[in-house]
MARLOMI-994365 format. One record per residue (C-alpha): x, y, z; residue in one letter. Coordinates in pm, whole numbers, plus 50000, padded with zeros to 5 digits. Example, Ala and Ser with C-alpha at 12.3 -4.5 7.8 and 13.67 -1.06 7.14 Angstrom:
<recs>
REC       x       y       z   r
REC   51230   49550   50780   A
REC   51367   49894   50714   S
</recs>
This chain:
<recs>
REC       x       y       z   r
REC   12856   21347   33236   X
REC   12797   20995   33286   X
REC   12710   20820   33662   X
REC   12745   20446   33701   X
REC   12609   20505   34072   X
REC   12315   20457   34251   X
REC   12238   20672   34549   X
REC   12296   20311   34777   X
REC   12672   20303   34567   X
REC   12551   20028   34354   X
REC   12592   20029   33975   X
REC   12250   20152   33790   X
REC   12072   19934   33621   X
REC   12111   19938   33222   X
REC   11786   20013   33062   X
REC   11713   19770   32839   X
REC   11624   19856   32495   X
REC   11371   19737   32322   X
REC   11524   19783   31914   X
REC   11873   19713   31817   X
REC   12087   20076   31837   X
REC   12200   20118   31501   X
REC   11985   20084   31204   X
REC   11937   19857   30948   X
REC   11922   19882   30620   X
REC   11630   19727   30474   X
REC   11480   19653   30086   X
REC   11172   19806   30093   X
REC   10988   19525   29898   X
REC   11126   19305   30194   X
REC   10879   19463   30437   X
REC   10518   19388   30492   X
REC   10274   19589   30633   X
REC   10089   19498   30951   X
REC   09768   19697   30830   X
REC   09644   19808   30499   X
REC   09595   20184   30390   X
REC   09293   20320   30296   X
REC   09303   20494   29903   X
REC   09204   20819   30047   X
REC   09495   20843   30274   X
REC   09715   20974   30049   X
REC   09455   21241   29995   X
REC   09496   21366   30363   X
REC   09702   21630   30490   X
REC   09926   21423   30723   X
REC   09991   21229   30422   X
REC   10107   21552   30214   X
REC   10325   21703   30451   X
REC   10514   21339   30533   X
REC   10557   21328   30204   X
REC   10716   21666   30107   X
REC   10949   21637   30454   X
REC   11072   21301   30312   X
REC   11144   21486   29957   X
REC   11267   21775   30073   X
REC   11508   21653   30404   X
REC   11469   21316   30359   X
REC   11347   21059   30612   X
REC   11419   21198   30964   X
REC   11220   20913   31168   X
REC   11313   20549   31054   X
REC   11054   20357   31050   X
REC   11012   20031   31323   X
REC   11006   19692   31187   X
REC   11027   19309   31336   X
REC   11206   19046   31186   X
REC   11030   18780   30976   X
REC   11077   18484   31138   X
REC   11022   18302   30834   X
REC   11176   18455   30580   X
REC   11569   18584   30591   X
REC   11591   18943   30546   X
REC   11182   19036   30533   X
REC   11028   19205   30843   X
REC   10729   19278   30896   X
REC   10623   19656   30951   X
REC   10555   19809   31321   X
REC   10549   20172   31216   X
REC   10596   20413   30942   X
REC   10345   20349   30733   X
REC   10288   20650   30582   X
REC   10631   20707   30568   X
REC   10722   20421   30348   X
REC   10438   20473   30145   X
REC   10597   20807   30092   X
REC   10932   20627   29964   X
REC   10743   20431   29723   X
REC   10579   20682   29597   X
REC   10931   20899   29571   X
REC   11073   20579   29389   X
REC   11309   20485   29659   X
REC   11387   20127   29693   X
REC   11571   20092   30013   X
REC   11499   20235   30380   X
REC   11680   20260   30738   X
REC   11490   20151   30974   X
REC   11476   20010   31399   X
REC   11503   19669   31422   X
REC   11255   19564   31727   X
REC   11430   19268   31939   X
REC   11132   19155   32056   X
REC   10863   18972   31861   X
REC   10564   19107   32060   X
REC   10392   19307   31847   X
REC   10156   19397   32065   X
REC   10367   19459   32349   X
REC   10552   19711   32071   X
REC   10172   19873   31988   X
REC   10065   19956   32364   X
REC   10366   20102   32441   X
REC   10529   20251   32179   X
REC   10325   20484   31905   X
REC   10516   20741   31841   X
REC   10862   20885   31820   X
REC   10981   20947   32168   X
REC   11154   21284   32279   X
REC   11480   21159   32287   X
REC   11471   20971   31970   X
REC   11339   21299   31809   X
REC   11611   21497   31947   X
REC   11845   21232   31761   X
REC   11705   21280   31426   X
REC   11687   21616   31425   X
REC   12028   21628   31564   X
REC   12133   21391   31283   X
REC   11980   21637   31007   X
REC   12103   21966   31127   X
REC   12480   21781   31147   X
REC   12395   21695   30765   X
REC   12363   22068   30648   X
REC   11975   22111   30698   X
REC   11840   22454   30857   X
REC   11620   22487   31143   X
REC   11426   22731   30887   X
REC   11406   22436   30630   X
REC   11349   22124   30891   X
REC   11080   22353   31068   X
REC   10911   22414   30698   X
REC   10952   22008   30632   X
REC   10823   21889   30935   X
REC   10559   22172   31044   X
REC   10745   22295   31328   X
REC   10859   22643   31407   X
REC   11257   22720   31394   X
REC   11226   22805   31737   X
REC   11093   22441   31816   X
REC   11362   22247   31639   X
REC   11652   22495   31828   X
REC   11498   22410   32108   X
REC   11459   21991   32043   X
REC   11821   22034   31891   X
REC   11913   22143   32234   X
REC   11719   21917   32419   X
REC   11968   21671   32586   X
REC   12169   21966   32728   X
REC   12227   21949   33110   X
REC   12063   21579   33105   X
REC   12317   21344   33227   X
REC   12377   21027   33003   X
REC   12242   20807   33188   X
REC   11892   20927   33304   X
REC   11909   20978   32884   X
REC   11932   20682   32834   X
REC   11653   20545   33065   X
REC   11420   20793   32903   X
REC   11508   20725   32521   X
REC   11225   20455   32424   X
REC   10937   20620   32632   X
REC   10716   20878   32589   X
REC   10854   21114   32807   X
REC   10774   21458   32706   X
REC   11005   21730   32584   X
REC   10883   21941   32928   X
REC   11058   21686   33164   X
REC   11384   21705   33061   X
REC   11383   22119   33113   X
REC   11234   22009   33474   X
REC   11537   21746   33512   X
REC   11807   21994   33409   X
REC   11744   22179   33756   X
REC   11884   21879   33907   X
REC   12226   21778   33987   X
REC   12299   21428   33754   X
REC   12245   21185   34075   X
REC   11934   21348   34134   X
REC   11827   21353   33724   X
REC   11889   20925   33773   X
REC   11700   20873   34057   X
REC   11401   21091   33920   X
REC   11456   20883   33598   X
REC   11436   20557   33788   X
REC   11085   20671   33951   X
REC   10973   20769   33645   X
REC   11007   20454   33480   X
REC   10950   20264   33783   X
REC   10625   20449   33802   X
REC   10543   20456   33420   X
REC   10464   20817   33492   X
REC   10654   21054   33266   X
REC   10412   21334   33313   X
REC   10492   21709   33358   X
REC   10319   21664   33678   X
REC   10487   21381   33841   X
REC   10845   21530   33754   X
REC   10783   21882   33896   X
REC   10643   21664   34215   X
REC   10988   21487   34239   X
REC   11171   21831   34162   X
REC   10988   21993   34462   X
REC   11076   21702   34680   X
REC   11487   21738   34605   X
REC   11701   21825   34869   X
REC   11853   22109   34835   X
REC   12206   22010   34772   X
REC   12088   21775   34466   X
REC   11958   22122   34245   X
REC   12209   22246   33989   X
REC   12037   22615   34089   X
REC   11935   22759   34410   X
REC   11630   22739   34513   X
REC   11382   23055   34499   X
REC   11096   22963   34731   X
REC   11022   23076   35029   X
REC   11148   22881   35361   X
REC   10835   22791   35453   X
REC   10688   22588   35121   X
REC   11029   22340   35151   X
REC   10922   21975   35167   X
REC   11028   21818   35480   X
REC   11254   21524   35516   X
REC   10951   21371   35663   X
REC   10695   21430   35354   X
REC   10994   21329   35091   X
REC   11052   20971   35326   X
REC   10662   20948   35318   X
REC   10665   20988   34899   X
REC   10915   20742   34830   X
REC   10736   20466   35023   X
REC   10468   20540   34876   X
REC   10598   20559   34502   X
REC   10747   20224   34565   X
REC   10445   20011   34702   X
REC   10253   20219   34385   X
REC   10560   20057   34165   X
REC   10461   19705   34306   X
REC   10129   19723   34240   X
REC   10221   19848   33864   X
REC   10429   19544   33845   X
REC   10180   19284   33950   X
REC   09880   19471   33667   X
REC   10184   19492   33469   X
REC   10291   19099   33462   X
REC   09875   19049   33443   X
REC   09779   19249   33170   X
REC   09909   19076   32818   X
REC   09774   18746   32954   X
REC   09413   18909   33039   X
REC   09391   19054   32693   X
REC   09468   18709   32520   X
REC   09226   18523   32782   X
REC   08969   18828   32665   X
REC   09008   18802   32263   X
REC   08964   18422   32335   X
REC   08652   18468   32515   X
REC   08520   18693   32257   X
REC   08615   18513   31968   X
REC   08440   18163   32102   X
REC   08099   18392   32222   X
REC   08113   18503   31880   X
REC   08065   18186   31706   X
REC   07816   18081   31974   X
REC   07541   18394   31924   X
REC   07604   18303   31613   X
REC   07368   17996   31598   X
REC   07000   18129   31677   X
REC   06907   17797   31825   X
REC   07188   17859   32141   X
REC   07077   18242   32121   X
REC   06694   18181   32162   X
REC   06764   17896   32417   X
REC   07007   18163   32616   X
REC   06705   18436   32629   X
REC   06448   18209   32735   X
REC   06682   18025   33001   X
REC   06974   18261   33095   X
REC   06875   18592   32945   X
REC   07118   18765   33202   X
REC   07410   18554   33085   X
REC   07329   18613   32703   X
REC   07300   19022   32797   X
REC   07670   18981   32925   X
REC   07751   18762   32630   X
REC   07619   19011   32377   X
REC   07820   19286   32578   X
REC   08095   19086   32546   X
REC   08109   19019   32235   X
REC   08053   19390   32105   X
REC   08339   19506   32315   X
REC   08641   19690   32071   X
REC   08848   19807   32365   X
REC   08945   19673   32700   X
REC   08785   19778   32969   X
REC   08901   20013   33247   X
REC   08839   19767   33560   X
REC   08992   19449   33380   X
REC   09311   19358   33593   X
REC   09247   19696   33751   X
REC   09405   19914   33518   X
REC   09274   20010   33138   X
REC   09523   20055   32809   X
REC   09778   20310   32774   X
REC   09698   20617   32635   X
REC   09904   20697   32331   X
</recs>
């Protein structure tokens, strides 16, 4: 079932996605690699078991890639590195992959690691419809039968469009079993805080499940009268989750120029503390600015109190 409208009667937003929908197909001595592989790699048991799935279903996960700017038809590798490894090494010559529309690769690294639930359910989906067992995906990919059945099913009860909002993050597989006990209005407007929020948690969609009225639940409630949320407490939430959705916004729109400001920093430090006539003029002078300097410097990950908020996990 699909709703165009909001709770206010006002068309939902589209999400916006960040790769084109279909994939492309892509020489696979037309992509470059953003990082290099270490020998040993293919030694490793991650490596192994990506590399029979690929043989024995074939690839199930495209890899992500960005266009090269300048050169027509090269792109430059996001994700999947193993994977394509594994296609050179099975003698394939040509991949599918997701075309990212925007050029940030960093903004694609902080946000998106991994295969998201949805996009999982897809290729699955898209294997099983090609012939392939549970029994045999399951064996491919390390899963249990069970699992795939139950990521096969996944999208059940989910109306389209909270789907949709949720296909590029990393929702997990738990929410959407917590969304189908709400009504499809109800599964958009939890969608909407979710992303709004950045909070796809387990957590924060059971909160929002125990704060739906009633007539929004596809199933009758089992509690007892007295554990209901009031109108009051679900009015108090909301306000709350937005002003928290501001202040995501402003870290948000903060953040990517921070980290540039940061590497900048770092970079320029570098090459000063690099020349022991500055360094021994610093400790005799300013020895509290070269101890920030040198901390500085040695730093490998942002930290947690710059622009008030630290790296996503994952």
């Amino acid at each position: 079932m699909k709703m165009t409208q909001s709770p206010d009667n006002l068309p939902s937003p589209s999400p916006k996605s960040g790769f084109l929908r279909e994939c492309v197909r892509v020489a696979i001595a037309n992509i470059l690699p953003l990082k290099v592989l270490r020998p040993a790699v293919k030694n490793s048991l991650k490596y192994q078991q990506i590399l029979a799935s690929v043989q024995d279903v074939g690839l199930v996960e495209p890899p992500a890639v960005m266009p090269n700017p300048k050169l027509q038809g090269h792109y430059f590798l996001l994700d999947g590195h193993l994977r394509v490894e594994a296609l050179k090494d099975l003698g394939q010559l040509e991949v599918d992959c997701l075309v990212a529309l925007d050029d940030d690769t960093y903004s694609y690294n902080k946000r998106i690691n991994r295969l998201s639930a949805v996009q999982d359910h897809k290729m699955i989906v898209r294997a099983m419809e090609r012939g392939v067992s549970a029994e045999r995906l399951g064996k491919a990919l390390g899963l249990s039968p069970l699992t795939i059945k139950h990521r096969f099913r996944l999208l059940n009860g989910i109306c389209e469009d909270a789907a949709a909002m949720l296909a590029d993050t990393n929702c997990p597989a738990k929410v959407f079993d917590i969304l189908r006990q709400m009504k499809p209005l109800r599964q958009i407007e939890a969608a909407e805080l979710m992303v709004g929020n950045r909070n796809f948690s387990a957590m924060f969609a059971n909160a929002l499940l125990a704060a739906t009225p009633a007539n929004l639940l596809a199933f009758e409630r089992k509690t007892e009268p007295d554990t209901q949320v009031s109108a009051e407490s679900i009015a108090r939430m909301e306000r709350e989750l937005a002003a928290l959705q501001m202040q995501i916004k402003i870290v948000e729109d903060d953040y990517g120029p921070d980290v540039l400001h940061l590497t900048v920093i770092r970079g320029y430090l570098s090459k000063l503390l690099a020349n022991a006539a500055i360094v021994r003029w610093l400790a005799k002078q300013q020895p509290e600015y070269l101890k920030e300097f040198q901390r500085i410097t040695e730093m490998t990950d942002l930290p947690r109190d710059l622009g008030g908020t630290a790296p996503e996990a994952g």
